[in-house]
C-alpha positions as CSV (number, residue, x, y, z in Angstrom):
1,X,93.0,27.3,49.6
2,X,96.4,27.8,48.2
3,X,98.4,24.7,47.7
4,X,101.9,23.5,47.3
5,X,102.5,22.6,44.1
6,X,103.5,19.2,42.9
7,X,106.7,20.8,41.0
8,X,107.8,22.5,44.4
9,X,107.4,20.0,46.7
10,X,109.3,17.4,44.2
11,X,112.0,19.7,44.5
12,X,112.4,20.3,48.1
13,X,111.5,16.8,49.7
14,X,114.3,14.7,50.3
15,X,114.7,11.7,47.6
16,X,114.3,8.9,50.7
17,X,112.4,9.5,54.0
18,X,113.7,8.2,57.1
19,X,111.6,5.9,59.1
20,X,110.9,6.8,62.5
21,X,108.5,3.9,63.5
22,X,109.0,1.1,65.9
23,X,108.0,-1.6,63.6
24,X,106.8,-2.0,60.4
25,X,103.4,-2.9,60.6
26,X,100.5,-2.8,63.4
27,X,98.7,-6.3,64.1
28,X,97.2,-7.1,67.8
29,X,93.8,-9.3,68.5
30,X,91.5,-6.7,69.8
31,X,93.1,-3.6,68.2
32,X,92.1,-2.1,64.6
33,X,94.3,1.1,63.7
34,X,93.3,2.5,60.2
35,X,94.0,5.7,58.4
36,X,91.0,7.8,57.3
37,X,91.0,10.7,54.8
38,X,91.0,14.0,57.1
39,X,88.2,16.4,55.6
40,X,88.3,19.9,56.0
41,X,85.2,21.7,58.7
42,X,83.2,21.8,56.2
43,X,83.3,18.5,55.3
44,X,85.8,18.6,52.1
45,X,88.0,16.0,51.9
46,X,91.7,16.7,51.6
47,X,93.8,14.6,49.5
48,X,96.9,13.2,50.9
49,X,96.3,13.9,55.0
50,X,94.5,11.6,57.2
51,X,93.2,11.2,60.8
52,X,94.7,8.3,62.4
53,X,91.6,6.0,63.8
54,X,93.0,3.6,67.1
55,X,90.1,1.5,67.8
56,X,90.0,-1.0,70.9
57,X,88.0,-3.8,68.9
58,X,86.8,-6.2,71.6
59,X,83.1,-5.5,71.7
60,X,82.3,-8.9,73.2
61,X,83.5,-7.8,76.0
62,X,82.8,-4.2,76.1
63,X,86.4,-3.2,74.5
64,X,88.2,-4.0,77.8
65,X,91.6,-4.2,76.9
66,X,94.3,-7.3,77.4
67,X,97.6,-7.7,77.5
68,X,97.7,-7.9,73.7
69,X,95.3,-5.0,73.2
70,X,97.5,-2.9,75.5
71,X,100.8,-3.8,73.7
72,X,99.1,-2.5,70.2
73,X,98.0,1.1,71.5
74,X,101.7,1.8,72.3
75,X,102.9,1.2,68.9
76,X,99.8,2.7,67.2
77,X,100.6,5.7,69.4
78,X,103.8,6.1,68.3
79,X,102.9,4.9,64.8
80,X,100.5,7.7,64.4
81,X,103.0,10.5,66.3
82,X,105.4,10.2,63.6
83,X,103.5,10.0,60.5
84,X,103.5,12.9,58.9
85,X,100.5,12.7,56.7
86,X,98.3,12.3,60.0
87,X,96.9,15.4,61.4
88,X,95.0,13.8,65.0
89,X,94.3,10.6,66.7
90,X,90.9,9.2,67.5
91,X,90.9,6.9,70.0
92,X,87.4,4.8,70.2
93,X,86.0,1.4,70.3
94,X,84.0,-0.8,68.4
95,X,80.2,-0.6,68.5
96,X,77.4,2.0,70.0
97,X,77.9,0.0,73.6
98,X,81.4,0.7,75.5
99,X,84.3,3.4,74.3
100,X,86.4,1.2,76.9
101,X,85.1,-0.9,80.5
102,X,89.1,-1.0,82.1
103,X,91.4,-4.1,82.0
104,X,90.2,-7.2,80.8
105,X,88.7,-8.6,84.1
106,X,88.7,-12.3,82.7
107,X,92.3,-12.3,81.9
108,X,92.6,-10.3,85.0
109,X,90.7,-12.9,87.3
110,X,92.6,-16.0,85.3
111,X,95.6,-15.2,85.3
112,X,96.7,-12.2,87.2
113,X,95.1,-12.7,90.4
114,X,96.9,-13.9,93.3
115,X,100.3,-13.1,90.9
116,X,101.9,-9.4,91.9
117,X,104.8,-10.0,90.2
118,X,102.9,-10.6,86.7
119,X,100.8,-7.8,87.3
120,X,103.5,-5.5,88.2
121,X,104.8,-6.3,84.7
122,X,101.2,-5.7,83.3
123,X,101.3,-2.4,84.4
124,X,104.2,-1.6,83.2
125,X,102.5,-1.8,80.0
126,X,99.7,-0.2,80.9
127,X,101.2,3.0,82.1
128,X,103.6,3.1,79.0
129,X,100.0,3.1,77.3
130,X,99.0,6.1,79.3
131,X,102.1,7.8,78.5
132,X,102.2,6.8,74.8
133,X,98.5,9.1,74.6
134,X,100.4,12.2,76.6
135,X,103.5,12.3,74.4
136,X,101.8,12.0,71.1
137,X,102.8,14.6,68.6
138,X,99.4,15.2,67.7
139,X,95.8,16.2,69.2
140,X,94.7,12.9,70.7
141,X,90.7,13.0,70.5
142,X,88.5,10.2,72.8
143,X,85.6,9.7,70.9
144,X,83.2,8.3,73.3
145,X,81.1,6.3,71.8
146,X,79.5,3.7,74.5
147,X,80.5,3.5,78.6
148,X,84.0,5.0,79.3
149,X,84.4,3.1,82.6
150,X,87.2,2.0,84.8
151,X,90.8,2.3,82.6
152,X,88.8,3.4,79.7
153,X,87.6,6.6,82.0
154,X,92.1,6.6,82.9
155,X,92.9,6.3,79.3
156,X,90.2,8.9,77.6
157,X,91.0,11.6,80.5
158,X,94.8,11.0,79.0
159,X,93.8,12.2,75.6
160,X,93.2,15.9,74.5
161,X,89.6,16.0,73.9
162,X,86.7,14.1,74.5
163,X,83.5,13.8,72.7
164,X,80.3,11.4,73.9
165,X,77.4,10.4,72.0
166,X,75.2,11.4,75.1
167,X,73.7,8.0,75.9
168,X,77.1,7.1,77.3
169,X,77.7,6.7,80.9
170,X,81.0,8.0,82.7
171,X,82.8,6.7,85.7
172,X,85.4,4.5,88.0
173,X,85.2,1.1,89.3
174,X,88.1,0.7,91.7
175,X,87.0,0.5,95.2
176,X,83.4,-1.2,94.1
177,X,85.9,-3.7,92.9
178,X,89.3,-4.2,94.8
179,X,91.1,-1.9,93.1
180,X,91.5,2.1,93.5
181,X,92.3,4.6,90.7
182,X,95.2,5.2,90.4
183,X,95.7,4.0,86.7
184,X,95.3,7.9,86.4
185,X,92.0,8.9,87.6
186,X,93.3,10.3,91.0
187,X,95.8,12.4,88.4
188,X,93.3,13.9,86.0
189,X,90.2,14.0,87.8
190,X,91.0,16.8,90.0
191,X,92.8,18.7,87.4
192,X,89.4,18.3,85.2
193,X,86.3,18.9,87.8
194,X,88.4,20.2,90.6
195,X,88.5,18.5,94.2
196,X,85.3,17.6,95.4
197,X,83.8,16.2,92.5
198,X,87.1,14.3,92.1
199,X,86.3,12.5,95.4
200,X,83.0,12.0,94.2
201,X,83.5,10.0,91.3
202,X,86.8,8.6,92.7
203,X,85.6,6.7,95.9
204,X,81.6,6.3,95.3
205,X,81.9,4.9,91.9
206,X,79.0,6.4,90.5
207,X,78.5,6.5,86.9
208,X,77.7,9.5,85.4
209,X,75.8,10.4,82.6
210,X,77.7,12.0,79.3
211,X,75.3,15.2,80.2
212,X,76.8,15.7,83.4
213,X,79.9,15.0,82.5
214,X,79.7,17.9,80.0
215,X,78.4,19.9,82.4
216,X,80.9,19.7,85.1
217,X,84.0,20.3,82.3
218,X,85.0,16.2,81.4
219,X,83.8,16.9,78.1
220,X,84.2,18.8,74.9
221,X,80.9,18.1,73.5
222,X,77.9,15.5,73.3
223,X,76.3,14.3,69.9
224,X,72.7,13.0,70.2
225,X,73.0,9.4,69.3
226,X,69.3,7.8,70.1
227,X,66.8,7.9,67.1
228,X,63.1,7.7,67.7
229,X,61.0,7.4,64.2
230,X,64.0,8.9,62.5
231,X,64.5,11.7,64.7
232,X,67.3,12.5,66.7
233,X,66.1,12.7,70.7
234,X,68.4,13.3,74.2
235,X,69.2,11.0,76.3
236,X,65.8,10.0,77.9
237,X,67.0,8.6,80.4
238,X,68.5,11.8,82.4
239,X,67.5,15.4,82.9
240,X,68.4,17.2,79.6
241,X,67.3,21.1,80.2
242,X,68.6,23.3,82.5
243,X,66.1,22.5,85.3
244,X,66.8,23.1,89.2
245,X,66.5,20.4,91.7
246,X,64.1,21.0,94.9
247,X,67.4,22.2,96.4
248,X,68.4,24.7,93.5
249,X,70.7,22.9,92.3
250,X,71.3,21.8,88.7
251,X,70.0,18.7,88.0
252,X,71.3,18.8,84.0
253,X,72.5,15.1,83.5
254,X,70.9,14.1,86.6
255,X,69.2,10.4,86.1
256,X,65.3,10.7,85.9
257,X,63.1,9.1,88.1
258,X,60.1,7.7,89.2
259,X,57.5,8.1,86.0
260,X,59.9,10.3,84.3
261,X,62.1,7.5,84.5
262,X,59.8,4.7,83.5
263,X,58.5,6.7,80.3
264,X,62.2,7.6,79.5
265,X,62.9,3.5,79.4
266,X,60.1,3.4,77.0
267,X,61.2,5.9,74.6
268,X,64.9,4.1,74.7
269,X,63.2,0.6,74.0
270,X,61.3,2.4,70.5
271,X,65.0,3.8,69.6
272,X,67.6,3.2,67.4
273,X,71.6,4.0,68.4
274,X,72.9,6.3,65.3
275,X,76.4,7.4,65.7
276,X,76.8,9.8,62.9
277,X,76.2,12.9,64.4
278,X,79.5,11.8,66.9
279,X,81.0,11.5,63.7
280,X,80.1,14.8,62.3
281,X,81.3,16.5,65.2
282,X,84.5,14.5,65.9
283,X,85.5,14.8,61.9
284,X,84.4,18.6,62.3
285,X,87.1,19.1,65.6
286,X,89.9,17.2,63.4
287,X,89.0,19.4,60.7
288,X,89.8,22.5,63.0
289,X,93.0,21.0,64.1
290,X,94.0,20.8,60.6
291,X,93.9,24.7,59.8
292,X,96.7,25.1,62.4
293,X,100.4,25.3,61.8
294,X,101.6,21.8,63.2
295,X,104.6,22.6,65.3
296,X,102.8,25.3,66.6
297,X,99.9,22.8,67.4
298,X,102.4,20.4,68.5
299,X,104.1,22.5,71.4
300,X,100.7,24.3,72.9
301,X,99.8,20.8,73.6
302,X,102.8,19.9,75.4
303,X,102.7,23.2,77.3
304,X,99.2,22.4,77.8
305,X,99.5,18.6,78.7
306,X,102.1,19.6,81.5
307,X,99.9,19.4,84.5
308,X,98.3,16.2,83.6
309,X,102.1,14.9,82.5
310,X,103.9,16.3,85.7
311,X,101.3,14.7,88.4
312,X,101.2,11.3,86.7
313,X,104.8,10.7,86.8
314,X,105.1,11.7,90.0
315,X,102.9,9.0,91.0
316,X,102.7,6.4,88.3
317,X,105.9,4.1,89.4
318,X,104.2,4.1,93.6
319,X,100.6,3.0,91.7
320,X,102.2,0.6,89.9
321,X,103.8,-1.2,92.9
322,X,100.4,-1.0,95.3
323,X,98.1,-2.6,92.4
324,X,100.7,-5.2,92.3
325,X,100.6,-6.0,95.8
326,X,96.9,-5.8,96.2
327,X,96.4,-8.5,93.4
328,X,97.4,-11.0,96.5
329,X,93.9,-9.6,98.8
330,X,91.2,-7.2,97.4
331,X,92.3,-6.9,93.8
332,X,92.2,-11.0,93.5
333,X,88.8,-11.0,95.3
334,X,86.9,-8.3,93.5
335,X,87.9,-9.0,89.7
336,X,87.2,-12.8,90.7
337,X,84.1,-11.8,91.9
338,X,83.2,-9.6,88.6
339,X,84.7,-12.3,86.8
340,X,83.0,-15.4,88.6
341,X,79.5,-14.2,89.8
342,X,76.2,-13.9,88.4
343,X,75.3,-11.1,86.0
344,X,73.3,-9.3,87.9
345,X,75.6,-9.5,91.6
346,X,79.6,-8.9,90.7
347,X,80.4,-7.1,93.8
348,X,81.8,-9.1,97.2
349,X,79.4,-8.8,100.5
350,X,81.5,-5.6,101.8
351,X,79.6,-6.1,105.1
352,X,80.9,-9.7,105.7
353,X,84.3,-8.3,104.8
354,X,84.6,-5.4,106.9
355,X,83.1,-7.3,109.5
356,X,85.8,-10.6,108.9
357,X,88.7,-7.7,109.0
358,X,87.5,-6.1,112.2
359,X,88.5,-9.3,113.6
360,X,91.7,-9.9,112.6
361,X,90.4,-12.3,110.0
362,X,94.1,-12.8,107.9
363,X,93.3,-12.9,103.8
364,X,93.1,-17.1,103.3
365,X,91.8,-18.7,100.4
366,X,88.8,-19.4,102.7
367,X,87.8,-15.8,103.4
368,X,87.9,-14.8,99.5
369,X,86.0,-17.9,98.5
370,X,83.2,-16.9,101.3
371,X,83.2,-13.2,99.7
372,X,82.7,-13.9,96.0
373,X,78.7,-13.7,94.8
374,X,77.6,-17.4,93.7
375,X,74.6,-18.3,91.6
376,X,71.4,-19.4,93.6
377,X,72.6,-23.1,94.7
378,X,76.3,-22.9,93.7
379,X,79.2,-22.9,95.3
């Protein structure tokens, strides 16, 4: 490949660049950001470009962001926008377990339940974060490498492209846990899988594997992750050929069951999680993106971002107010609830609830107390 060289481009740069960044350097708890040589498809490195990496580094807590977290993907955004040696953006997380889970729920139990007017400010941030990964001057990639859940399903249906190592599992959280999503699910989902399918994983909450998600158009791609005696398998967990249901229906993606189900748990017990093939074929896409002139890259994906752009600011400012206001009833009960009950039971008795409001029952500190799951004995 022809290059420019060194004599020419001493000549034509300008002896001082101007600095476009925000500030000078990138340092938030929770939040790596590091610049990786960018290689060509075939794997060659390429001197002097790189791929900017944003990872949300909080794998204790399955890379939920906080405040702090939130505050450093802005400016790494922007950071990585204006660099000109950067050719894309990966956005990830630490570990094989969780891409991203949402908001931080203990920060969000501790201190922003019960207080609109902090959350309203929170989300402020957050949607500056959403908008930071739609305005970025270059291909924004979501490398999905654990459960995208919650805000992490917002924020990766934000970016360009996504790829998932296949054992990942897709989906919202709101209304299982006094929230609705509208941190831009209800924007992309319908623009990505079309209406029904929106409502679908919207209201029900169901998590989906990354094979489904794939095949109903959420994804770019899958990379096997799970190694069994050094070989890489599928998911075993969910259908993986292009099998029919008893209704004809595709059941690709579709979780297993019964003794299908209990061998597949078997096989995932013997394995090993080995995220180098989601590597290989993130590096490989970035590589792509490289071979591309980049203003010309730059503008198809504003012209392409525009329907995911035009329908979240239409909306964001009107979300931002309700989740504020419902941080005083069903917001502060369900993320205390996730927060405060047992492992195994994070979700309020919605019967009791229902029940309470079909009697006029006002929103006291009595009724959310009697709602949130306790350990056997505890109160």
């Amino acid at each position: 490949m022809p290059e420019a060289t060194p004599a020419v481009v001493a000549r034509t740069r300008p002896a001082t660049l101007v600095e476009h960044t925000l500030v000078p350097e990138l340092s938030f708890p929770g939040l790596r950001v590091e610049k990786r040589p960018a290689k060509l498809p075939d794997g060659t490195v390429v001197d002097g470009l790189y791929n900017s990496w944003i990872i949300l580094d909080n794998p204790g807590q399955l890379n939920s962001y906080t405040t702090a977290m939130v505050k450093g993907v802005i400016l790494a955004f922007r950071a990585a926008s204006v660099a000109r040696d950067v050719v894309a953006v990966v956005f990830t997380g630490s570990g094989d377990r969780a891409f991203c889970t949402g908001g931080n729920t203990a920060e969000y139990a501790e201190y922003y339940a019960g207080n609109p007017q902090e959350y309203r400010q929170y989300m402020r941030l957050f949607n500056d974060m959403v908008s930071s990964i739609l305005a970025c001057d270059k291909p924004v990639i979501c490398r999905i490498n654990g459960m995208r859940i919650g805000g992490g399903q917002e924020i990766g249906m934000a970016c360009d492209f996504s790829i998932a190592q296949d054992l990942a599992r897709i989906g919202q959280a709101g209304p299982k846990h006094g929230s609705a999503a509208i941190g831009g699910a209800t924007d992309f989902l319908p623009l990505l899988i079309g209406m029904e399918r929106a409502m679908e994983s919207g209201t029900l909450c169901e998590h989906w594997s990354a094979h489904k998600a794939y095949r109903l158009g959420m994804l770019q791609d899958i990379a096997p992750a799970l190694k069994v005696d050094g070989t890489f398998i599928p998911n075993p967990m969910v259908v993986t050929d292009r099998m029919l249901d008893e209704w004809g229906r595709f059941a690709h993606g579709e979780p297993k069951t019964g003794e299908e189900l209990a061998a597949g748990k078997k096989l995932l017990a013997r394995g090993t999680v080995d995220l180098s093939m989601l590597d290989q074929k993130v590096d490989a896409l970035c590589g792509k993106l490289l071979l591309t002139f980049p203003e010309c890259l730059t503008k198809s994906l504003e012209e392409l971002r525009k329907p995911k752009i035009e329908t979240w600011n239409r909306n964001k400012e009107d979300s931002r107010a309700w989740l504020a206001l419902n941080m005083m009833a069903e917001a502060r009960t369900g993320f205390r609830a996730f927060h405060e009950g047992p492992r195994n039971d994070r979700e309020i008795d919605f019967v009791a609830l229902r029940r309470a409001l079909a009697v006029g029952t006002p929103w006291t500190e009595d009724l959310v107390e009697s709602l949130i799951p306790r350990a056997s004995g505890g109160q």
